[in-house]
C-alpha positions as CSV (number, residue, x, y, z in Angstrom):
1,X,-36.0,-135.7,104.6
2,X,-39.0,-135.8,106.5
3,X,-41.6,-138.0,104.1
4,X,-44.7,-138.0,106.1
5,X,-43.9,-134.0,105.3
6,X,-43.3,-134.3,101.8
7,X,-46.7,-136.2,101.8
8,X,-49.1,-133.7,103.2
9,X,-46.8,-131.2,100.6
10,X,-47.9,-133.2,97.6
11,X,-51.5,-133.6,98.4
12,X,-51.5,-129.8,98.5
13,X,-49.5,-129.4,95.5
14,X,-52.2,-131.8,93.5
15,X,-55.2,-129.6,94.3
16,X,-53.1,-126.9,93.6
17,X,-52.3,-128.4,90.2
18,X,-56.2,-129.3,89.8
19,X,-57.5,-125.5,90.8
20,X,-58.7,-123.1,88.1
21,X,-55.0,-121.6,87.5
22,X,-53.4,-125.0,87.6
23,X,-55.5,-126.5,85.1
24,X,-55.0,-123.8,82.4
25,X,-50.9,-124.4,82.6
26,X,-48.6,-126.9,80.8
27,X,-45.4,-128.0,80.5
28,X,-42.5,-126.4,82.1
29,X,-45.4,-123.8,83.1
30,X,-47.2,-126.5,84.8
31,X,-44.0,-127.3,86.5
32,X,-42.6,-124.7,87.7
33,X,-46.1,-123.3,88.8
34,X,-46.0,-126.8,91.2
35,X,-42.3,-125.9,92.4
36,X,-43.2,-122.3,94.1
37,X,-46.6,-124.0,95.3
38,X,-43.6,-126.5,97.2
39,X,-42.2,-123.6,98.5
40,X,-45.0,-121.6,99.6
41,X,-46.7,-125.1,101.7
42,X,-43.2,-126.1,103.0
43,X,-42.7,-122.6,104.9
44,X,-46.6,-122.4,106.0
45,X,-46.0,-126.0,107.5
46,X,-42.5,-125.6,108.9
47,X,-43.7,-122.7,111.1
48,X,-44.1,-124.6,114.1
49,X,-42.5,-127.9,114.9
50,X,-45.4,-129.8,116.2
51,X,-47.2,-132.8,114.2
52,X,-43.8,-133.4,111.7
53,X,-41.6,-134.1,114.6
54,X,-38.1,-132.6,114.6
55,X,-37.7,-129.2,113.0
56,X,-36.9,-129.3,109.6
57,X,-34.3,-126.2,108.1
58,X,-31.8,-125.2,106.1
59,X,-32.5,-125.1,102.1
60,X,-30.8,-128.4,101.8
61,X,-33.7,-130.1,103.3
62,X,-36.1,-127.5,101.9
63,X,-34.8,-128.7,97.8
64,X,-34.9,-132.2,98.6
65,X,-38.7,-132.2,100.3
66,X,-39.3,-130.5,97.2
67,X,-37.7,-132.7,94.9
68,X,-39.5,-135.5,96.1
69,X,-42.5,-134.1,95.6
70,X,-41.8,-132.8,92.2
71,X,-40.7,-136.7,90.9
72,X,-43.9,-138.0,92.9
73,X,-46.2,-135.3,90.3
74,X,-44.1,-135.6,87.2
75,X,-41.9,-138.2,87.7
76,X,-41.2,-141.5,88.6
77,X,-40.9,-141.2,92.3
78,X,-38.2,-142.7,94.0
79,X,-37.4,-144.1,90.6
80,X,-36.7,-140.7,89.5
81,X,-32.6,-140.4,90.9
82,X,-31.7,-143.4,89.3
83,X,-33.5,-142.6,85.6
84,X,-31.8,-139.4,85.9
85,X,-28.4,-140.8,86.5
86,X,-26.3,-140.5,83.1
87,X,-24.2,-143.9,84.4
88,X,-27.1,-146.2,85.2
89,X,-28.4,-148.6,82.0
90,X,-30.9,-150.7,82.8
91,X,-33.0,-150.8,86.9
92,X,-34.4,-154.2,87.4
93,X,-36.9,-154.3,90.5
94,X,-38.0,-157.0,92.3
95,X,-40.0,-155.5,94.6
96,X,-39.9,-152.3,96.1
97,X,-36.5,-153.5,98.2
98,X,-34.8,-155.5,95.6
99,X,-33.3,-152.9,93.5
100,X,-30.5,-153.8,90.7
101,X,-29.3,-151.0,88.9
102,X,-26.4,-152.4,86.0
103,X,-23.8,-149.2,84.7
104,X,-22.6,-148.6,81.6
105,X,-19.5,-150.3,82.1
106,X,-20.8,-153.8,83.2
107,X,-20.9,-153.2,87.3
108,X,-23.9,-153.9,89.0
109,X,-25.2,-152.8,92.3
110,X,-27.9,-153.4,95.2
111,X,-30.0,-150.2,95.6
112,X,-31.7,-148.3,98.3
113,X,-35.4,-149.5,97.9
114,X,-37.6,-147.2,95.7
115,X,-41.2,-147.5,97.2
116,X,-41.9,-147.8,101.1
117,X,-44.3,-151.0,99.9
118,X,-45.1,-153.3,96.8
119,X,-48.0,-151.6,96.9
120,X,-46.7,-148.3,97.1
121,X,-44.5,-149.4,93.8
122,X,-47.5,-150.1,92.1
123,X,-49.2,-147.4,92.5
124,X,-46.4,-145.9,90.7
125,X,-46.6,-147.9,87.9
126,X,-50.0,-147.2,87.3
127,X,-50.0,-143.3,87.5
128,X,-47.2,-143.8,85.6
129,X,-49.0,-145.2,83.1
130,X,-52.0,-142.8,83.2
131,X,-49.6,-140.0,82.8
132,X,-47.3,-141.0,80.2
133,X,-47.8,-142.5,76.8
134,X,-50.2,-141.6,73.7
135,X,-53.0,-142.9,75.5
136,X,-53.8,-144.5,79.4
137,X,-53.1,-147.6,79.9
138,X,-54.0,-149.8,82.6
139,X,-51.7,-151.8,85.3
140,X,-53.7,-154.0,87.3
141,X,-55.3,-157.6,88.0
142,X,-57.5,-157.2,84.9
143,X,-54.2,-156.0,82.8
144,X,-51.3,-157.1,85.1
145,X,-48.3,-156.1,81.9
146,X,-47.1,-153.0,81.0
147,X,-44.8,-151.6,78.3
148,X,-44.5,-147.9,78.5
149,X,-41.9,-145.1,77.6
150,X,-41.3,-142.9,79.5
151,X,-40.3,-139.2,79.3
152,X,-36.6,-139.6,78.9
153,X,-37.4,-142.1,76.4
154,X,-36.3,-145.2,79.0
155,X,-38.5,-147.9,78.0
156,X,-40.7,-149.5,81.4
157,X,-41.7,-153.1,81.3
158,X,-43.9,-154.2,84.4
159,X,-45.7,-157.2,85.6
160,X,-47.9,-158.3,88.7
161,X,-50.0,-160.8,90.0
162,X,-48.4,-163.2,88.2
163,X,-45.3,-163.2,89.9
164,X,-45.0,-163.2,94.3
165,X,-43.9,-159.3,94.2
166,X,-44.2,-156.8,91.5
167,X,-41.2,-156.6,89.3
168,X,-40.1,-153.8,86.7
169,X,-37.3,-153.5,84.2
170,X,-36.0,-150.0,82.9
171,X,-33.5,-149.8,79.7
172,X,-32.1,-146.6,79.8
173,X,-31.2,-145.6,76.1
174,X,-27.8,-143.7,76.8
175,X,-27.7,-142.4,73.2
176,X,-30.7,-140.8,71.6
177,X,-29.1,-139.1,68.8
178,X,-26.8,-140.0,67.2
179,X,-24.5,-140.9,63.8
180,X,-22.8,-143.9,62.5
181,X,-19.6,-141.8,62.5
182,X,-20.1,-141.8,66.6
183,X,-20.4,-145.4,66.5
184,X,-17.3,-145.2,65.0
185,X,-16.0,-143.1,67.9
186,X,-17.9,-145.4,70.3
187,X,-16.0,-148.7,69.0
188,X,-19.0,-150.4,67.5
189,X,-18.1,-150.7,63.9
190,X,-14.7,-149.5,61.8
191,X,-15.1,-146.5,59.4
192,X,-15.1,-148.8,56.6
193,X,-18.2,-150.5,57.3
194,X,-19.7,-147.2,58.7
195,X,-19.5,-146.0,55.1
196,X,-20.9,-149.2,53.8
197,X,-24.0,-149.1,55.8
198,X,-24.2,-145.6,55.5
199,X,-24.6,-145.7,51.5
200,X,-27.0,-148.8,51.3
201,X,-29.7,-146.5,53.7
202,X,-28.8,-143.7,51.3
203,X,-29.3,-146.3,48.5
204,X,-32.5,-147.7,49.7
205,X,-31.6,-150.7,51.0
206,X,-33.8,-152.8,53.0
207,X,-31.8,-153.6,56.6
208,X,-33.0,-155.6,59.1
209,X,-30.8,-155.5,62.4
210,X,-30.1,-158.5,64.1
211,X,-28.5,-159.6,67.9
212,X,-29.4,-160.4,71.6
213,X,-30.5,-158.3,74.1
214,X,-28.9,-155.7,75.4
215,X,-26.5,-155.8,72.2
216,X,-27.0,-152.2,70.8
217,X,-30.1,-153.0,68.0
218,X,-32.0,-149.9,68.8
219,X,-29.2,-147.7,68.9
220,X,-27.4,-148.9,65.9
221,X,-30.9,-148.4,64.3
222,X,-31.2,-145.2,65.0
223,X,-27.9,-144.2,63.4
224,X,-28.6,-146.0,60.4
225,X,-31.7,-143.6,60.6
226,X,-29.7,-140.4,60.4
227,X,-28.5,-141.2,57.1
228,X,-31.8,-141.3,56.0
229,X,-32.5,-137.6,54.0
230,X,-34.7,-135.1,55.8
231,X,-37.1,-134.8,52.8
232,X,-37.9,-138.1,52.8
233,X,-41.1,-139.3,55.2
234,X,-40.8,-141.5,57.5
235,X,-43.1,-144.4,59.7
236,X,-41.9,-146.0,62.9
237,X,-44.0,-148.3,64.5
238,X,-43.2,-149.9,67.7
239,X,-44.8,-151.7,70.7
240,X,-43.9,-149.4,73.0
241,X,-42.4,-146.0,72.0
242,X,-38.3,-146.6,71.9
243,X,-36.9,-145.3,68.9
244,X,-37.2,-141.8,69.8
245,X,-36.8,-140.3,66.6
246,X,-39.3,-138.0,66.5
247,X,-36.8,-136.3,68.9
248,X,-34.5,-134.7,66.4
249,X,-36.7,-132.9,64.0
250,X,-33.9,-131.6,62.3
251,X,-32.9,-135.4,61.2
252,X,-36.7,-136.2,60.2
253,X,-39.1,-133.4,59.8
254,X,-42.1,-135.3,58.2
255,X,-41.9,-138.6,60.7
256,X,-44.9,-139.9,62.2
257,X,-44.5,-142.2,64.8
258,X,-46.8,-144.9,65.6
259,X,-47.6,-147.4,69.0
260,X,-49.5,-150.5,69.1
261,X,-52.3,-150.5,71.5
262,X,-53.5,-153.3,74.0
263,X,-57.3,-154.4,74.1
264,X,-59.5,-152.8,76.5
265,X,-60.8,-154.4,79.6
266,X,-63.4,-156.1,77.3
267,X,-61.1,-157.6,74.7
268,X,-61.6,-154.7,72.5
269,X,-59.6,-151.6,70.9
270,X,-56.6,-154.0,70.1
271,X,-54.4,-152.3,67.6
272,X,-51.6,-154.7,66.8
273,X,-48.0,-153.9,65.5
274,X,-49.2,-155.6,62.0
275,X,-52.3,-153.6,61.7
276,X,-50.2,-150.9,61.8
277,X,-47.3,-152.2,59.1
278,X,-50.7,-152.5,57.0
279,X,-52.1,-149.0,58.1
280,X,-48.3,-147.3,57.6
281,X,-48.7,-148.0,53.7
282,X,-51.6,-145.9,53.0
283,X,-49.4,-142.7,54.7
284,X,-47.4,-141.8,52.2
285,X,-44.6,-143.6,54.1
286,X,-41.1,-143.0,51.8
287,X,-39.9,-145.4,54.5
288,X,-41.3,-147.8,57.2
289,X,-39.2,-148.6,60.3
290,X,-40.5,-151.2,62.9
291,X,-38.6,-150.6,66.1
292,X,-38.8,-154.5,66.8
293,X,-40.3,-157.6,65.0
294,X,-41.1,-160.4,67.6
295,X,-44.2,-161.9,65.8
296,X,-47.0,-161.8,62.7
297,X,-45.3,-158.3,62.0
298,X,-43.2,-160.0,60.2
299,X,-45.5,-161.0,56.9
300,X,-46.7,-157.0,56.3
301,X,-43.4,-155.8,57.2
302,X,-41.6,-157.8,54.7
303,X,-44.6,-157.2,52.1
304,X,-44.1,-153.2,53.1
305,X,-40.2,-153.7,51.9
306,X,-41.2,-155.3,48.7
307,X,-43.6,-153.7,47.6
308,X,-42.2,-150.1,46.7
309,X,-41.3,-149.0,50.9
310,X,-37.4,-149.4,50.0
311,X,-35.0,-148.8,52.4
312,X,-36.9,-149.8,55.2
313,X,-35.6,-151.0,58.4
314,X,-36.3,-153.1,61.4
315,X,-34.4,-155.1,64.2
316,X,-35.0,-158.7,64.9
317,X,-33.7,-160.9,68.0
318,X,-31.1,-163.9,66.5
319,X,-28.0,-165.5,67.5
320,X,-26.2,-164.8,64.3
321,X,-26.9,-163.2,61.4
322,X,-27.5,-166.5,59.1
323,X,-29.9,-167.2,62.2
324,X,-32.2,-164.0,61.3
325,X,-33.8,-166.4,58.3
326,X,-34.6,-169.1,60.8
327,X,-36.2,-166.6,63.2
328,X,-38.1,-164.8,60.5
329,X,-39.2,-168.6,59.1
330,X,-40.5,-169.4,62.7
331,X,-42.6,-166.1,62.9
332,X,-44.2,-166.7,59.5
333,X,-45.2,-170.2,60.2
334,X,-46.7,-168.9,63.3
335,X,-48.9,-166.0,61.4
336,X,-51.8,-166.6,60.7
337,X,-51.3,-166.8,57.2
338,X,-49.4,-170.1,58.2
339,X,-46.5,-169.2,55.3
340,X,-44.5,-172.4,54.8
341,X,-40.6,-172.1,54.9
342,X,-40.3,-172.3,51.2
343,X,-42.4,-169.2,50.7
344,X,-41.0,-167.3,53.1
345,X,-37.9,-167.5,52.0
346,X,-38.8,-166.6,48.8
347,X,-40.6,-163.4,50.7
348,X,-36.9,-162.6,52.4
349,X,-35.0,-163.0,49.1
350,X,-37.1,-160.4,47.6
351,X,-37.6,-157.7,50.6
352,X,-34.1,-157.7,52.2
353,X,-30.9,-156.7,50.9
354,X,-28.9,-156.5,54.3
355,X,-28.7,-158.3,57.4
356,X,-26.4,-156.3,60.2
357,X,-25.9,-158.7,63.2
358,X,-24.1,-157.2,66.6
359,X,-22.4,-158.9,69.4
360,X,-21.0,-158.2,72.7
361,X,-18.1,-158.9,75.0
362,X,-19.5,-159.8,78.3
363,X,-16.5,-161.7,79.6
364,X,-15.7,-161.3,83.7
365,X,-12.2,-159.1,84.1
366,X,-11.1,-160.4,87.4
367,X,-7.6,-160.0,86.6
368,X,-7.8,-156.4,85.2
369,X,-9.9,-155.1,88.5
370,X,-7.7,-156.5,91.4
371,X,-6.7,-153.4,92.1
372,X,-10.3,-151.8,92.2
373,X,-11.3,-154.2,94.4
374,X,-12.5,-154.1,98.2
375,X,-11.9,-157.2,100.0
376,X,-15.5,-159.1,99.7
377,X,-15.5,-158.7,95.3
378,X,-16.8,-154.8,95.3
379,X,-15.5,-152.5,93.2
380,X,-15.0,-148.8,94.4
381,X,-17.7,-147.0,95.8
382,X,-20.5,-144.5,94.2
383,X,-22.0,-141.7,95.0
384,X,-25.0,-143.8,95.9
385,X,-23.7,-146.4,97.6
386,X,-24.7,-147.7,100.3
387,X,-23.1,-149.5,103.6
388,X,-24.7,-152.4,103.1
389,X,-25.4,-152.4,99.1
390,X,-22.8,-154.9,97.4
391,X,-21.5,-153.5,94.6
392,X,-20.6,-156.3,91.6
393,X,-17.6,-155.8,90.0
394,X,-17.6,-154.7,86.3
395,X,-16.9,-156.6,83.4
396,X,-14.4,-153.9,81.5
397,X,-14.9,-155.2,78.3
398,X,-18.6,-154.6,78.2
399,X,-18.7,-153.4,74.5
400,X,-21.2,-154.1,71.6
401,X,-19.8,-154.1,68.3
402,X,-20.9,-155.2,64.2
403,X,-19.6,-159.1,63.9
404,X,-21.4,-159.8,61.0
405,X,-23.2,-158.4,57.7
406,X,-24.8,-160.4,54.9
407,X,-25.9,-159.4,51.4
408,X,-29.0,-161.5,50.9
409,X,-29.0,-162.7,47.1
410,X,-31.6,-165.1,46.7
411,X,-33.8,-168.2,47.6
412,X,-33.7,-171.9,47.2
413,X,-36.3,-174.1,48.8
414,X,-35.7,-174.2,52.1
415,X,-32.6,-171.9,52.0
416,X,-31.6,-168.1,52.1
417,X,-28.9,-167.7,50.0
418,X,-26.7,-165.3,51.5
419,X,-23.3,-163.9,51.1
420,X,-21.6,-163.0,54.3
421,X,-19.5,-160.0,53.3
422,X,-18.8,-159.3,56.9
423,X,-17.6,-162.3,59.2
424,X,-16.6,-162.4,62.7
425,X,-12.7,-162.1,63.2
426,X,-10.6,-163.7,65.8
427,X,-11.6,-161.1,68.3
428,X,-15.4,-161.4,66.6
429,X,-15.6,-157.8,65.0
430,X,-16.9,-157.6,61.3
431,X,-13.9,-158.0,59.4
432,X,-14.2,-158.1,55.1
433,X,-14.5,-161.7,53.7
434,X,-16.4,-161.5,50.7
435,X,-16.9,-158.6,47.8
436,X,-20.3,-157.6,47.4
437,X,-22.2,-158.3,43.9
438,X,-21.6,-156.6,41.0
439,X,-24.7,-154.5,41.0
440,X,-24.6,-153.7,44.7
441,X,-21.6,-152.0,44.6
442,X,-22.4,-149.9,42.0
443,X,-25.4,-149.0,43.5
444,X,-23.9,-147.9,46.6
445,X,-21.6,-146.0,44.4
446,X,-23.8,-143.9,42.9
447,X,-24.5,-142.3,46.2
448,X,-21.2,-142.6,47.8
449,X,-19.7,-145.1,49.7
450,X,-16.8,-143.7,49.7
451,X,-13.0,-144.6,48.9
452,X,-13.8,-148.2,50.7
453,X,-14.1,-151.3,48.3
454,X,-15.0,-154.1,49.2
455,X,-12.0,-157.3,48.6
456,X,-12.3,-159.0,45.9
457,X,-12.2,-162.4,47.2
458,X,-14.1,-165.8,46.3
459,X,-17.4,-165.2,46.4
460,X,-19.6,-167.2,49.2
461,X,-22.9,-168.6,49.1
């Protein structure tokens, strides 16, 4: 592909786009209107072969001049191939030329650069972030972060001038819709405790999602979502736009969804994720979901679940589930409420009922990919692969699963007292230890948790 070509194309194809029948179009309108302006340059340009060097012909090169040009104006560049590959989870960039894209079964692999310069992959950051969003936000010295989600629903995180080359990070979220029965399918949890989980959303339960990164929180939130009825109205509020519910209508019709907003260039116009916990329960809210609580958050959001937002729902980063009341005790110390440990305990015994904690296999399978292997460690090629692009062999059992769930029953001075119903097995999946109280179980009854019960073993404190 001839880029200095699929340059002059796009400046055409922008004034195009900004002329009196460009600017009255949107959507797929917009779009499309852009693709035949594509066409219509390329052939007036590719008349002669003077100032493009070599000819350029055949509709092969024709599509992929205008592809380029149609992921430079709507989409993410030279970003765009990988985003759009189904296989691809997360693209860390470390500059323009250090490309890592890691697959959905654990391999990772050295990309083709994505920008001709640094600069060049800031610039695309920045119209990236003047395009997409609620609202512009800014990428430069005087703001040098970035959270953003883009159209796909990927979530963007971006950073300069603080670091020698720009870098950016891209989670792909592989599954936007879907149920706990295709977590189920996926391996993530057993039936059993799918229909456990399922009836304490239906029962109102207050759930807060615990694990590391990378270990499935958002997506297992979002399934726990889908049991929530359709009547009912429901309040995400995130950082940056993740969840994606607002995407199946047909699962929530009366869903607002919420974003926090950095300051302005003048320390002004901050609208934090707490302001909005606080804002969320004067809307009506029958339920309040914060896609991720990493700070102060935590105070209104556990006020929200206690007082009358039941069945709300959030996801918190821990190491185990018994570690979620340490983690929430070290945010609420921090607010600036300054809670003491006592008190917020005694603020987590009374908002949540369940903590769901997930884990992941991340071990190296050398021995099970010999065969797969090419003599210096690569595993077989891609599609995109290439020469010189090492390709890291996969770890096979790259799967995120439920290890733990805990009922939380009450408080005592500087203790949660909890009952870990689920516990990690020998192969650390959720396995049944403990029943769950009296109370609880009829509760979940009454809106049917089906023919599973839990074992009536010793109870655990």
């Amino acid at each position: 592909m001839n880029a200095s070509l699929a340059g002059e194309i796009r400046a055409l194809v922008a004034e195009d786009l900004a002329s009196e029948v460009g600017a009255r179009l949107r959507g797929d309108d917009r779009k499309e209107f852009a693709r035949q302006c594509i066409f219509e340059h390329f052939d007036a340009l590719t008349g002669s072969d003077d100032a493009h060097g070599a000819p350029i012909g055949g509709s092969s090169d024709e599509q992929a001049v205008a592809q380029s040009v149609l992921d430079a104006l709507f989409g993410m560049g030279g970003l765009q191939s990988l985003i759009d590959d189904d296989d691809i989870e997360n693209i860390d960039i470390n500059g323009c030329d250090r490309v890592w894209a890691t697959f959905a079964d654990g391999s990772k692999q050295l990309m083709p650069p994505v920008a001709g310069s640094d600069d060049e992959l800031i610039d695309l950051v920045r119209s990236a972030a003047g395009r997409f969003g609620l609202s512009e936000r800014r990428f430069d010295l005087a703001r040098p972060e970035l959270d953003l989600r883009l159209p796909d629903g990927s979530r963007l995180s971006a950073l300069m001038a603080v670091t020698a080359r720009p870098v950016v990070s891209i989670r792909r979220h592989r599954y936007a819709d879907l149920t706990l029965d295709d977590l189920v399918g996926l391996g993530t949890l057993d039936a059993d405790l799918a229909a456990l989980l399922g009836a304490a959303v239906r029962s109102r339960k207050n759930v807060v999602v615990s694990g590391a990164m990378n270990s499935g929180k958002t997506t297992l939130l979002r399934a726990l979502a889908a049991e929530i009825p359709p009547r009912e109205r429901v309040v995400t509020i995130e950082q940056a736009f993740e969840l994606g519910l607002d995407s199946a209508p047909h699962r929530h019709p009366d869903l607002v969804a919420l974003e926090a907003r950095p300051p302005n260039v003048e320390g002004e116009g901050l609208i934090s994720v707490a302001d909005l916990v606080r804002r969320a329960l004067r809307m009506n809210a029958d339920r309040v979901i914060v896609g991720e609580v990493l700070g102060d958050e935590v105070l209104p959001m556990l006020n929200a679940m206690s007082q009358g937002r039941s069945g709300s729902m959030c996801t918190i980063h821990a190491d185990s589930s018994a570690g979620v009341f340490r983690r929430i005790a070290s945010y609420a110390v921090q607010a600036p409420e300054r809670l003491p440990l006592e008190a917020s305990n005694l603020l987590v015994a009374g908002a949540v009922h369940f903590v769901v904690h997930l884990d992941s296999d991340m071990h190296d399978a050398a021995d099970d990919a010999d065969d797969d292997r090419s003599v210096d460690g690569a595993g077989p090629a891609r599609r995109h692969e290439a020469p010189d692009h090492r390709r890291f062999p996969s770890r096979t059992s790259r799967q995120r699963f439920v290890s733990s769930v805990r009922e939380v029953v009450d408080a005592e001075g500087p203790h949660v007292v909890s009952n870990e119903i689920f516990e990690p097995g020998p192969d650390r999946r959720a396995r049944p230890a403990a029943p769950l109280r009296a109370q609880t179980q009829r509760e979940l009854d009454r809106v049917g948790s089906g023919p599973f019960r839990m074992p009536a073993v010793g109870y655990r404190a």
